[in-house]
Every structure is written in C-alpha cells, then in structure tokens.
C-alpha positions as CSV (number, residue, x, y, z in Angstrom):
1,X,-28.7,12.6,0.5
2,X,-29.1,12.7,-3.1
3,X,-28.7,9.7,-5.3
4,X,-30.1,9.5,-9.6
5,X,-32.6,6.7,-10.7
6,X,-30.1,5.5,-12.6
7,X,-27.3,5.0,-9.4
8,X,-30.7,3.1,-8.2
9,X,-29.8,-0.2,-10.5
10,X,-26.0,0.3,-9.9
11,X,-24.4,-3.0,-9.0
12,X,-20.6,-3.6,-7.2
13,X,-19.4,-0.5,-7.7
14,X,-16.6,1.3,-5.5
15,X,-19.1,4.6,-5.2
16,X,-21.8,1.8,-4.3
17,X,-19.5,0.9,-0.9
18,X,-20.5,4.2,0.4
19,X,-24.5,5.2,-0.7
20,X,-25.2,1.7,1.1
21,X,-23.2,2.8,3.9
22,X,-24.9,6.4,4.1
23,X,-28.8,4.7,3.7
24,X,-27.9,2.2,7.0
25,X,-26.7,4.9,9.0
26,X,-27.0,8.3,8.1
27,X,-26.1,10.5,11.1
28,X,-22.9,8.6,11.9
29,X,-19.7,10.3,11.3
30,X,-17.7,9.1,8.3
31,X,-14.7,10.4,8.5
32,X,-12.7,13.6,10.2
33,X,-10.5,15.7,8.4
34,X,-8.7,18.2,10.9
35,X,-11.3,20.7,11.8
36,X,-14.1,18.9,9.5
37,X,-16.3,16.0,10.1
38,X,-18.8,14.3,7.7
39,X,-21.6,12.4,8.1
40,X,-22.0,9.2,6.0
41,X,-25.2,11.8,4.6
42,X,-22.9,14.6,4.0
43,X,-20.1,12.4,2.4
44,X,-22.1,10.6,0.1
45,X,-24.1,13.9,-1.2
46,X,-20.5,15.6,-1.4
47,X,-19.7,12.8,-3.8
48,X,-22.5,13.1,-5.8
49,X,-21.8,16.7,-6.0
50,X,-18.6,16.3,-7.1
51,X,-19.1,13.8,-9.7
52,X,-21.4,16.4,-11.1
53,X,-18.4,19.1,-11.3
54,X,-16.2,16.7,-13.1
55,X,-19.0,15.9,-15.9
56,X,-19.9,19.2,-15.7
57,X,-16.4,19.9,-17.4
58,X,-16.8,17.7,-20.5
59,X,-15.1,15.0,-18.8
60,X,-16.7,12.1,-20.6
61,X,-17.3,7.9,-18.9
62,X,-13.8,6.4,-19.4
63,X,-11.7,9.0,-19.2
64,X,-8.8,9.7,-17.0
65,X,-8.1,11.6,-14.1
66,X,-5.2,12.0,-12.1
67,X,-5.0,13.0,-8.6
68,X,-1.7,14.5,-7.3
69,X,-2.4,15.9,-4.0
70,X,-2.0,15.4,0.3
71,X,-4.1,13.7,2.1
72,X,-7.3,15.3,2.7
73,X,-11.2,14.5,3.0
74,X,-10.9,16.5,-0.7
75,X,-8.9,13.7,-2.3
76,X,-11.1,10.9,-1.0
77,X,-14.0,12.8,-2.2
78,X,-12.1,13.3,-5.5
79,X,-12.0,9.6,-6.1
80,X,-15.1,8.7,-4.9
81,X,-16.7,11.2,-7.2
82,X,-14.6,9.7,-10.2
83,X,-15.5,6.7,-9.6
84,X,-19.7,7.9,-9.4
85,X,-19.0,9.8,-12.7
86,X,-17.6,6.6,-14.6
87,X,-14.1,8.3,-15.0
88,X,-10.9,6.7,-14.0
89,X,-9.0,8.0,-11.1
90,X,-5.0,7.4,-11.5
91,X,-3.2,8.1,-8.0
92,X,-0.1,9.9,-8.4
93,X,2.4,9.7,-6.0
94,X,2.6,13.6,-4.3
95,X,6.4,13.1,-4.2
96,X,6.7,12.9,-7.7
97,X,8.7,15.6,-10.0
98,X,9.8,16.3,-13.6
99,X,10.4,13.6,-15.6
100,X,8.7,10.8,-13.2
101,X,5.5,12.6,-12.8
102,X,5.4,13.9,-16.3
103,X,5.8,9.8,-17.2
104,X,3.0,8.7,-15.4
105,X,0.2,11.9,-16.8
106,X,1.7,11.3,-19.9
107,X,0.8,7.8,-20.2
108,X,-2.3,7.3,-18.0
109,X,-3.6,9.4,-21.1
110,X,-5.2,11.8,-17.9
111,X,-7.4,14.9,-19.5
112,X,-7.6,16.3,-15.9
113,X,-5.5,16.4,-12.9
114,X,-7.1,16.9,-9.4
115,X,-4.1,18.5,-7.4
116,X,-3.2,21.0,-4.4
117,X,-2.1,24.7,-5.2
118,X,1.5,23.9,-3.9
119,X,1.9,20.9,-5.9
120,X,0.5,22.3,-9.2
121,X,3.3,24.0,-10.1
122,X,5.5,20.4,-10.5
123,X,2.9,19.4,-13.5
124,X,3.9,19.6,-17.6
125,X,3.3,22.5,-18.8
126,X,-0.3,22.2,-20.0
127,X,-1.9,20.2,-17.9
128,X,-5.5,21.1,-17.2
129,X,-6.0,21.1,-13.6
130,X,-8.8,21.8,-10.6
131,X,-7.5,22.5,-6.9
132,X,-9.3,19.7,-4.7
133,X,-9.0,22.1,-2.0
134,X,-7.7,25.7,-0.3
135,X,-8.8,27.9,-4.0
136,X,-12.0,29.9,-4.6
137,X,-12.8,28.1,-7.9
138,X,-11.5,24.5,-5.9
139,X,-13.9,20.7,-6.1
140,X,-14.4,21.2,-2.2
141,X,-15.3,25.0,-2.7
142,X,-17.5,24.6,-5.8
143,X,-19.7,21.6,-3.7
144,X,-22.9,24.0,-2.4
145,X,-23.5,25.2,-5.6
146,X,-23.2,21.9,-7.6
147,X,-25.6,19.8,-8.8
148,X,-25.6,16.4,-8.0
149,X,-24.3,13.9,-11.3
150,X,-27.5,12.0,-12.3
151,X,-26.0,10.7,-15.9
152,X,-25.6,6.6,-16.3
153,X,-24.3,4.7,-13.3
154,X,-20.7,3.0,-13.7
155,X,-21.0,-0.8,-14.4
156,X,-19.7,-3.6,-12.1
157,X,-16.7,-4.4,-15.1
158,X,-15.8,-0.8,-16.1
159,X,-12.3,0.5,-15.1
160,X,-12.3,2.8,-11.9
161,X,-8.8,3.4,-11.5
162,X,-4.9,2.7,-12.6
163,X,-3.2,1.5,-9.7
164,X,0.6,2.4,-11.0
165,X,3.4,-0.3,-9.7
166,X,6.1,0.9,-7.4
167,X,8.5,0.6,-10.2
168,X,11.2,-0.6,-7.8
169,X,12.8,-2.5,-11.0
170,X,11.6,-0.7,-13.9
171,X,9.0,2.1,-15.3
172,X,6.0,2.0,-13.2
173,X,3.1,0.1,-15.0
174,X,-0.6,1.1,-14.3
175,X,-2.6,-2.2,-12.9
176,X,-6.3,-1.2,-14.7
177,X,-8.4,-1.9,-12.2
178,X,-12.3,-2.5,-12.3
179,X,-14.9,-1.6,-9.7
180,X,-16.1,-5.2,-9.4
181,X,-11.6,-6.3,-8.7
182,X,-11.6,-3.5,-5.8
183,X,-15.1,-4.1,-4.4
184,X,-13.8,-7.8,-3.6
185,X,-10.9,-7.1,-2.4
186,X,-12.7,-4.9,0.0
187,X,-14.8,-7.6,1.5
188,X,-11.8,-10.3,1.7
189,X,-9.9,-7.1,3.8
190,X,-13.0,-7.0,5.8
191,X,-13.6,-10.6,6.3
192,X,-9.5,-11.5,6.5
193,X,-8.8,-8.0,9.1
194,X,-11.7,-8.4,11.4
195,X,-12.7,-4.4,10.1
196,X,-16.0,-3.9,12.1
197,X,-18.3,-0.6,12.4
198,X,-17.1,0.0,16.5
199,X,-13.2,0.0,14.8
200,X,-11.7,3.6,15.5
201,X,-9.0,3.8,12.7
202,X,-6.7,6.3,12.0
203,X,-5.5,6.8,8.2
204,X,-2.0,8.4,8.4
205,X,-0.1,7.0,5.0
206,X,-0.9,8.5,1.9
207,X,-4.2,7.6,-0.1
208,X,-2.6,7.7,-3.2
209,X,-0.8,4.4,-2.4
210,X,-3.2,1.5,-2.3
211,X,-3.0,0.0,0.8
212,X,-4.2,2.5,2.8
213,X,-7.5,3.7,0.5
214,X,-8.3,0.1,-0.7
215,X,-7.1,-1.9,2.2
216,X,-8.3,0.5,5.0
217,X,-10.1,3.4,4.3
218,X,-12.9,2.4,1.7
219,X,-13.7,-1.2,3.3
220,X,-13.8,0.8,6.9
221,X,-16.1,3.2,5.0
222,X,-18.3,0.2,4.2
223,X,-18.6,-1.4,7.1
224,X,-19.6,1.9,8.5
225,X,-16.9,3.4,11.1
226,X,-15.8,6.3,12.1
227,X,-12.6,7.2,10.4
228,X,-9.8,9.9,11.0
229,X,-7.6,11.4,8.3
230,X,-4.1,12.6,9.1
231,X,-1.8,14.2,6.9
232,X,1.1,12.1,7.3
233,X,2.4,9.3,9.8
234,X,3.7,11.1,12.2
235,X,4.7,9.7,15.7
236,X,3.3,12.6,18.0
237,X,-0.3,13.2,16.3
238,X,-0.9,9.4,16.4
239,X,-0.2,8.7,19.8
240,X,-1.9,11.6,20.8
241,X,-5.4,10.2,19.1
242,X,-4.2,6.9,20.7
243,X,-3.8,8.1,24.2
244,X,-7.4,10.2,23.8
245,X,-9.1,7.1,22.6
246,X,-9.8,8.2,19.8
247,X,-8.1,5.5,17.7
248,X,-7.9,1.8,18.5
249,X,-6.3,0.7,14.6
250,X,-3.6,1.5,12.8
251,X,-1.7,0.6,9.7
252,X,1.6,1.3,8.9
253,X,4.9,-0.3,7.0
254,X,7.5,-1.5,9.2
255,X,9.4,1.6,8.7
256,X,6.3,3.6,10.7
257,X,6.0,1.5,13.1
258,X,9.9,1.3,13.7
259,X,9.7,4.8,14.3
260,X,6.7,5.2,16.6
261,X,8.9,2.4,19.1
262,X,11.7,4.7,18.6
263,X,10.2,7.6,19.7
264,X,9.9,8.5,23.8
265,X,6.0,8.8,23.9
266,X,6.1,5.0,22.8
267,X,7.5,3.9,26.1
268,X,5.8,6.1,28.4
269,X,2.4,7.2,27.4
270,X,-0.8,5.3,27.9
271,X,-1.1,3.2,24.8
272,X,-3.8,0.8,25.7
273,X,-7.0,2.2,23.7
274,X,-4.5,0.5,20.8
275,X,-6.5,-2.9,19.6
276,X,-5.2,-3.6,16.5
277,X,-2.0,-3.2,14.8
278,X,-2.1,-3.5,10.8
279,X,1.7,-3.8,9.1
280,X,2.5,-4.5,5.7
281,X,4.0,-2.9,2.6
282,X,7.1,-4.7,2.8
283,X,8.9,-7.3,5.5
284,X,8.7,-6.4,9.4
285,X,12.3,-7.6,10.6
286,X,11.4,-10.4,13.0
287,X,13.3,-8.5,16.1
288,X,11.0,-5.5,15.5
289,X,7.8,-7.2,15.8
290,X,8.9,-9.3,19.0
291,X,9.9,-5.7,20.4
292,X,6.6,-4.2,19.7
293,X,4.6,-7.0,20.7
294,X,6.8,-7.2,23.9
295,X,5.9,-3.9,25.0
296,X,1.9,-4.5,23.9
297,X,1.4,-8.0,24.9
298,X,-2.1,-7.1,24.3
299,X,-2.2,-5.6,21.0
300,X,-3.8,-7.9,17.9
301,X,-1.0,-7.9,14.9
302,X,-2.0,-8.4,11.6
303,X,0.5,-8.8,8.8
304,X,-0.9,-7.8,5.5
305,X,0.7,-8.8,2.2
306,X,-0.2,-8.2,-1.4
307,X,0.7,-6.2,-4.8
308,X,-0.8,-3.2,-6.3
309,X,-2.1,-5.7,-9.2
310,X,-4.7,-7.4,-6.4
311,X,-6.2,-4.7,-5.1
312,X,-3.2,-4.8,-2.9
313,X,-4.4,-7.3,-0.3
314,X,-3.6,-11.3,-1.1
315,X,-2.7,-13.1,2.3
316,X,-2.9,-12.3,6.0
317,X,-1.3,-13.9,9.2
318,X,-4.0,-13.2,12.1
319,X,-3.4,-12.2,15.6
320,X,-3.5,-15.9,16.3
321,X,-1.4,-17.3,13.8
322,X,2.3,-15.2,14.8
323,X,2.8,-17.7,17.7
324,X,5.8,-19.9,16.2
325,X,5.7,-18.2,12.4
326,X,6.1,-14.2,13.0
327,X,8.7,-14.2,9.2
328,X,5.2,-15.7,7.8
329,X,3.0,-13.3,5.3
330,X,-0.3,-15.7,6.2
331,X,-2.5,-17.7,4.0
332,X,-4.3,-16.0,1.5
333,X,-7.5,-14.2,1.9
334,X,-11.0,-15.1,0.7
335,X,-11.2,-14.2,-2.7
336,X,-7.5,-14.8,-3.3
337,X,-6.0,-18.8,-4.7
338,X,-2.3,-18.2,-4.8
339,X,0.3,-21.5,-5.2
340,X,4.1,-21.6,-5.8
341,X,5.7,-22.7,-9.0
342,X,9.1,-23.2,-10.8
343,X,10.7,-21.1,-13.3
344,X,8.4,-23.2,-16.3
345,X,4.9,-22.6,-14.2
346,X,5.1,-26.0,-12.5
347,X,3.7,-26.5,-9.1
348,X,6.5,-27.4,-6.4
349,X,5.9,-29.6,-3.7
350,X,5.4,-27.6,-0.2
351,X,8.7,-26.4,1.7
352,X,10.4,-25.6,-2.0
353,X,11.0,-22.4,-3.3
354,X,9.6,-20.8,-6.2
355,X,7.8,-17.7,-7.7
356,X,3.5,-16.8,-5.7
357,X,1.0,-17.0,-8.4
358,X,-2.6,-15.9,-7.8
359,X,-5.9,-16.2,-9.3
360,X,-8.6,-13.9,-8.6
361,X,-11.6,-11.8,-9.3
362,X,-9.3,-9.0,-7.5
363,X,-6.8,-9.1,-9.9
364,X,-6.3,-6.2,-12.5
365,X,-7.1,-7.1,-15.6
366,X,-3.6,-6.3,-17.8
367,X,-1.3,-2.9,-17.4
368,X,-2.8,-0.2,-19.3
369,X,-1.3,0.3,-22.5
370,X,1.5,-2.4,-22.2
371,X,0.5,-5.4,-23.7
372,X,3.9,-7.2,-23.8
373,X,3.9,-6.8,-20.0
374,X,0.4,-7.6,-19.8
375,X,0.9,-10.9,-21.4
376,X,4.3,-11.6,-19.5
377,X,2.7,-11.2,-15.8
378,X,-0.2,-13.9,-16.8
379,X,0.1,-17.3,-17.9
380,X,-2.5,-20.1,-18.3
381,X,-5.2,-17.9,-16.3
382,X,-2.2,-17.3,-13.3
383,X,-0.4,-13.7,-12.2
384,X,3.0,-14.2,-11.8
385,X,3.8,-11.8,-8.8
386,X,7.6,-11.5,-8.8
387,X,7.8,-12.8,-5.3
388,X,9.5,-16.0,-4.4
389,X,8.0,-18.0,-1.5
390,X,7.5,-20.8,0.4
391,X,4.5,-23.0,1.2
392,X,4.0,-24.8,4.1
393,X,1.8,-28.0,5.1
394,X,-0.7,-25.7,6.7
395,X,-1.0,-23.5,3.6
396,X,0.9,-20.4,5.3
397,X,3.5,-18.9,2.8
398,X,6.7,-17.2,4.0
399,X,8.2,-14.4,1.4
400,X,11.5,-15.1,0.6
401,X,12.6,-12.4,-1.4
402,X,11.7,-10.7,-4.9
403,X,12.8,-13.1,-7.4
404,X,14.9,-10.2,-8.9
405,X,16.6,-9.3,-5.1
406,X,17.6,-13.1,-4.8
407,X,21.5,-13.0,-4.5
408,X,23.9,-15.4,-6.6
409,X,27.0,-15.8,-4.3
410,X,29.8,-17.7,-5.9
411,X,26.6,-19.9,-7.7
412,X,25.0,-20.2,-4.7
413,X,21.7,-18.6,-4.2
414,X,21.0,-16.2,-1.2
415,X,17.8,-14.8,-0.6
416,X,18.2,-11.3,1.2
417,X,15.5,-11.2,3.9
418,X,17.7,-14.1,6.1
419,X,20.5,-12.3,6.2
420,X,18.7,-8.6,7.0
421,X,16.7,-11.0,9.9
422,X,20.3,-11.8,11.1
423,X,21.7,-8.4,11.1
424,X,18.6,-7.2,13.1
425,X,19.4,-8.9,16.3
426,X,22.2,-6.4,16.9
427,X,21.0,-3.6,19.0
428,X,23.0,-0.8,16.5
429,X,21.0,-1.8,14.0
430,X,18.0,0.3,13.1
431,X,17.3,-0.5,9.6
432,X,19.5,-2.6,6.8
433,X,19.0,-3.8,3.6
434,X,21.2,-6.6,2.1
435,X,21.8,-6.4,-1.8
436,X,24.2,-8.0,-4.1
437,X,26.8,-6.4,-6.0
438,X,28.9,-7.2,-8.7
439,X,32.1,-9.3,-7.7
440,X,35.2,-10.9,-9.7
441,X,35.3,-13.7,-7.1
442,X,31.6,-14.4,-5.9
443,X,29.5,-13.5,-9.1
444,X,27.6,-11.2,-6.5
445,X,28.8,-10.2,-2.9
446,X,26.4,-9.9,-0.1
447,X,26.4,-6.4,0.8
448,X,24.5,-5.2,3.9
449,X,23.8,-1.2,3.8
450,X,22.8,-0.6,7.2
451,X,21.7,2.7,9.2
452,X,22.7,3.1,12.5
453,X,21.3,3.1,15.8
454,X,24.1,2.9,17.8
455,X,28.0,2.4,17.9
456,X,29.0,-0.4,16.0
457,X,31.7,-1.0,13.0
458,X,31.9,-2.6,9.8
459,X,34.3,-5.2,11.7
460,X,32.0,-6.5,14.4
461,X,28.8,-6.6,12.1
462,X,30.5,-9.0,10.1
463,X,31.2,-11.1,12.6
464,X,27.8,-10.9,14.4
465,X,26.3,-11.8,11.3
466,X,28.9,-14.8,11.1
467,X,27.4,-16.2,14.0
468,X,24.1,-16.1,13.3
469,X,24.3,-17.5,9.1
470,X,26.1,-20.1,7.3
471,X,29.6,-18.5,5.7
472,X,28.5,-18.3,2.0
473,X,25.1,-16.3,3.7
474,X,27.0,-13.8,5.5
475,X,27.9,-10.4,4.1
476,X,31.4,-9.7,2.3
477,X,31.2,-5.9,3.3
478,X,28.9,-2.9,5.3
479,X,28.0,-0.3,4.0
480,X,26.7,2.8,6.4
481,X,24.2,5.5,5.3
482,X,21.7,7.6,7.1
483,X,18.7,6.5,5.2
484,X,17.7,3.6,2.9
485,X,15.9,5.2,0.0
486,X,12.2,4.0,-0.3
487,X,9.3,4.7,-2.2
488,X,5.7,6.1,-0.9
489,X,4.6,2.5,0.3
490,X,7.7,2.2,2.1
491,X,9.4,-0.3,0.3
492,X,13.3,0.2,-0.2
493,X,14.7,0.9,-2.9
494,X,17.0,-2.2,-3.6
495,X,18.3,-1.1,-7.1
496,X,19.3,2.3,-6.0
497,X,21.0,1.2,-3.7
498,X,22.4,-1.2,-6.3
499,X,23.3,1.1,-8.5
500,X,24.8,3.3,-6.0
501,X,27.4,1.0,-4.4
502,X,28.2,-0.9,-7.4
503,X,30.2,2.3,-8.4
504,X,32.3,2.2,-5.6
C-alpha cells in the first residue's frame, strides 16, 4: 500500500474514507467485481495508481472529469482516483445520447472523459477520452506500470464532484459538491442505516447515480465490508447471491424491488440470508411494501429519502418506525435540520403542508455555473428542496408530492401520491402514475397512467378508485401504457408523461 507524505496530513476527504479503511484492515476483501476481488490493500494502491495516470496526463487540481461508463470495479476506481488527484469527477448517466449527453460534457467544462469502448462512440466529436476498462492502453490496464500520485493532497472544502439533478422538470443542474459535504453525509448514512463491517451488500444500480456510490457503496467501503458489484439490478443474479449467502443488503427503488416480488424465484427460493432491505429514490406504493414485508416478516426495511443536492441522503424511517406510518420518508438524519414552510419561507405549524427545507454541512454548495438557480434554491441560509411535506408531532415528515406534480382540480389542490396509493390496492395494478392535464372544466384533470398487471378496464378503475378517495381526488380518465418512462434513479418521468397525454 502506497500513500505520499503529503496524503499523510489529508483531512475529510472522500479518497481519505478508503486509506483509513485499507491501514485497519488490510487483507479483507473490499469489493468483487465478477471474476476480480480486491483487497482494501489492493484497492487503495489501485487508486493511488490511478490518480497518478490522470496527473500524469496534464490533468491539473480542479479540473473536470467525466465518467460515462457501466458499472465496474474500474469506475469506482476512476472516482476514487479523481478524487486523490484533486480533480472533479462528474457522473454521467451511461444512458445518455446526443444532445443530452453532449449538454452535460459541455457544461461540466470536462477536459477528460473516463468511458467504456462501447459507449465512446455516443460522445461529441472531440472529446478526449481514456477506456476505464477492456483496452490495451485502458486506467485498469495501465495500473502495474503506474506510479502512484504523490502531488498535494485534496483539501476538506475543495470540490470532488458535480452531482447533475435528474432534470425531471428542466435542464439537469450539477450540485458542486465538496469532499467535506459527501464525507458527512457518509457517516449520517452509516449512523441513520445501521451499515456495519459484517454487512454483506450487494451494489446492483448504477454508480453514476448517487444513491448507490454515496449512500451505499463508499460509506460500506468505510466502515470496512465486503462489497459485491453487479452490473445491473437484475432479479435472477441477486437472488442467486441471496440464496448463497452471499448478500444479506440491498438497495433498490421501488421499481427494483417491484420486480424482484414479481418474479417466480421471489416466492419460492430460500431468501432468508436477506437482513436488510434499503428503498428509496422515489415513493414505495404502500401496498407494495405490505406485500414485501408480508412475505419477509423478518426482513429490516429502511426507507431512504433525499436529493442529489445533499449528498442524496436527508431522512430515514428505521425498521422500527414503519409500524403505523409505512407512507412516511422518516425523520431526518444526523447531520441533516430540515423544517416545512409556506410559499414566503414561513414555518407552518406541524400537520400543514408546505415546501422541506434543509440546512447542512451535506449540502452542495450552489449549481455549477448557474448562479440564478444557485441563488433561487437557497434562501436565508435554507435549500428549498422542491418537495412538499408534512410534519408531524414526532418530527417524522411524510412526502406529499413535488411542489410542481401537486394537481389543481377545479381550484382544488390534489397531491398525486394519494391517489396512485389508492389505485395500488387493485390487484391489476402493477405500476401508475397520476398527473394532471390540462382541462376546460377542471383547470387540471386527474389522470392516472397505469401499467397493467392484470385484466382490468378504464371503467372499473374509476370506480375502485371512487371508493377508496373523495370525488374531486379521483381520476377523470386511465390511461394504459406498457411502461412509465423513468430516469436512471428510477424516478418517473411525470412531465413526459405530461407532455404526452396532453396532446391527446
């Protein structure tokens, strides 16, 4: 293990989570990669390695790097090494083509991007790249031969990486975060997910989205587990680490996690090396989570809520907090002081709706290069999250809806997540998302596009769904598809589907 005098004095730094890691213990396994495994002693040194290929290129402190590639022990190495060389990693999205992935290179500013073979093609024309993996000349391949970076350690308050926004209502805008924001965030996800060295987690969504690096992967790194890396969230490879006991924790969106009860192995193979059960991203659907934890009785459930502008992780509802408030996101976690205001930025009194702000050494510190958005998301020391909430007497807040998905029926205001809970309770149901659309009569009609998972039509929907809301909740109209569109974190797509239906 190799590690500079000056990476001796380095403070809370995102590269620091893993030397300290790889000095307690060594010889443990870090992390397993299909047919590779690393030590903490081999990861750390690979870093160190790495960091000296990127300086080695002229790369220079400060400057950004993109990373537009699969999972793979490469990519985490990639970022790790960025963020040892004082360069700043931006995560791209591996779905990304033309004019959306052109945006985001374009405006991170990135002088490098880290990618895969097979993706490099989809890049401007122009852009300097280096394979992280499966080239002669790749960061992986180049790693016996390099020598290890030994140049000025990053400090605690420079910029590590540009967490971009989903961009579900607009341009994505990159959330600058510093190595000091991340490194507490990693110790409230420790602290709030019970994330302990004996943990067995499995890694299956991608790293470029940050829940699973900064929520998972890097705090289980420093508390010193044992991690395993798959290339996608797949039903059949997870259950089969499951059932082999080789993973006891998982994290996935609700859409995952609806898919893993849908599929046959759910139901019949040996599940009970399964400990803890991580969701987030966007809402579980009441029904789903009482069907999961119906067949685990057993299993620890963890709802994990946040924004990329946090780190992403800002409030968790513990295993023993569900009983009698499953639609709840939790109370927020240690480093995190979040409350609920009105439209001017006042406090409202508990049980009243209104917009989650939060104050925190997590937080990002602006967008980069939009200072008109930068200076509309704070106010008076407070990030205004987009998210309207409710706060109750115990200090657990329940998500209502984005302020922007909150529906304005006939001047009545209907907030979307009720009426999807609602529409869940139907067995045909497999997934739905309720929007509203422009109408003569109702200023917005509650439309619910729904996928199904069973016989059911437009007619008797409707009508389940008037038994279950008030009349001015209940949708005017279904709408059937095959898919809701979503992005990489596995939130949908509300204004597509917007903008889809409204032309009908």
């Amino acid at each position: 293990m190799t590690s500079s005098p000056a990476a001796e004095a380095t403070g809370s730094t995102v590269d620091g989570v893993l030397r300290r890691s790889a000095r307690r213990t060594p010889a443990r396994v870090a992390l397993r990669y299909g047919p590779r495994s690393w030590t903490y002693e081999e990861l750390d040194d690979a870093v160190s390695r790495a960091a000296g290929v990127l300086r080695g290129l002229g790369l220079s402190a400060g400057d950004r790097v993109g990373a537009y590639g699969h999972n793979s022990d490469a990519y985490l190495i990639g970022f790790l090494a960025c963020a040892r060389a004082g360069l700043v990693h931006v995560p791209v999205n591996q779905n990304l083509t033309g004019d959306d992935l052109a945006y985001l290179v374009r405006q991170s500013g990135s002088t490098l991007v880290l990618t895969d073979p097979d993706l490099a093609r989809h890049l401007p024309d122009g852009t300097d790249t280096l394979a992280l993996r499966d080239a002669d000349d790749s960061l992986l391949a180049r790693l016996p031969a390099a020598a290890p970076h030994d140049g000025p350690a990053p400090h605690a308050d420079d910029l590590v990486q540009l967490l971009y926004t989903s961009g579900t209502t607009a341009l994505p805008k990159g959330a600058r975060m510093t190595h000091r924001a991340l490194v507490h965030e990693y110790v409230s996800a420790i602290h709030a997910l019970d994330l302990r060295a004996t943990d067995r987690p499995v890694h299956a969504l991608p790293l470029y989205h940050s829940a699973q690096m900064h929520v998972f992967l890097l705090p289980y790194l420093a508390v010193g587990a044992t991690n395993t890396l798959l290339d996608a969230p797949a039903p059949g490879p997870v259950l089969d680490l499951v059932e082999a006991g080789e993973a006891d924790s998982l994290f996935a969106p609700p859409t995952v996690w609806i898919a893993l009860s849908q599929d046959p192995g759910f139901a019949t193979r040996d599940l009970g090396a399964l400990r803890k059960a991580y969701y987030g991203a966007s809402i579980m659907p009441v029904p789903v989570l009482e069907r999961l934890r119906e067949r685990l009785p057993s299993l620890a459930f963890y709802n994990c809520f946040g924004q990329s502008e946090i780190g992403p992780l800002a409030t968790v509802l513990g295993p023993d907090e569900h009983e009698g408030r499953m639609d709840s996101c939790g109370r927020p976690v240690l480093f995190v002081e979040a409350k609920i205001v009105d439209e001017d930025g006042k406090d409202v009194p508990d049980g009243t709706p209104g917009e989650v702000v939060y104050r925190s050494p997590q937080l990002c510190d602006g967008y980069w290069d939009k200072p008109e958005e930068t200076e509309q998301a704070f106010r008076d020391g407070w990030f205004r999250s987009g998210d309207l909430a409710v706060r109750d007497a115990e200090g657990y807040f329940t998500v209502v809806d984005r302020v922007k998905d909150v529906i304005n029926s006939g001047g009545v205001l209907v907030a979307s997540r009720q009426v999807e809970d609602a529409l869940y309770t139907h067995p045909a149901v497999a997934e739905t998302a309720v929007v509203g659309l422009p109408d003569e009569r109702w200023i917005e009609a509650v439309t619910a596009v729904v996928v199904r998972g069973g016989e059911v039509t437009e007619a008797e929907l409707l009508a389940h769904a008037r038994e279950k809301l008030a009349h001015f909740k209940a949708p005017k109209r279904v709408v059937f598809v095959d898919e809701l569109p979503r992005n990489a974190s596995g939130k949908i797509l509300k204004r597509e589907l917007r903008d889809r239906f409204a032309q009908d």
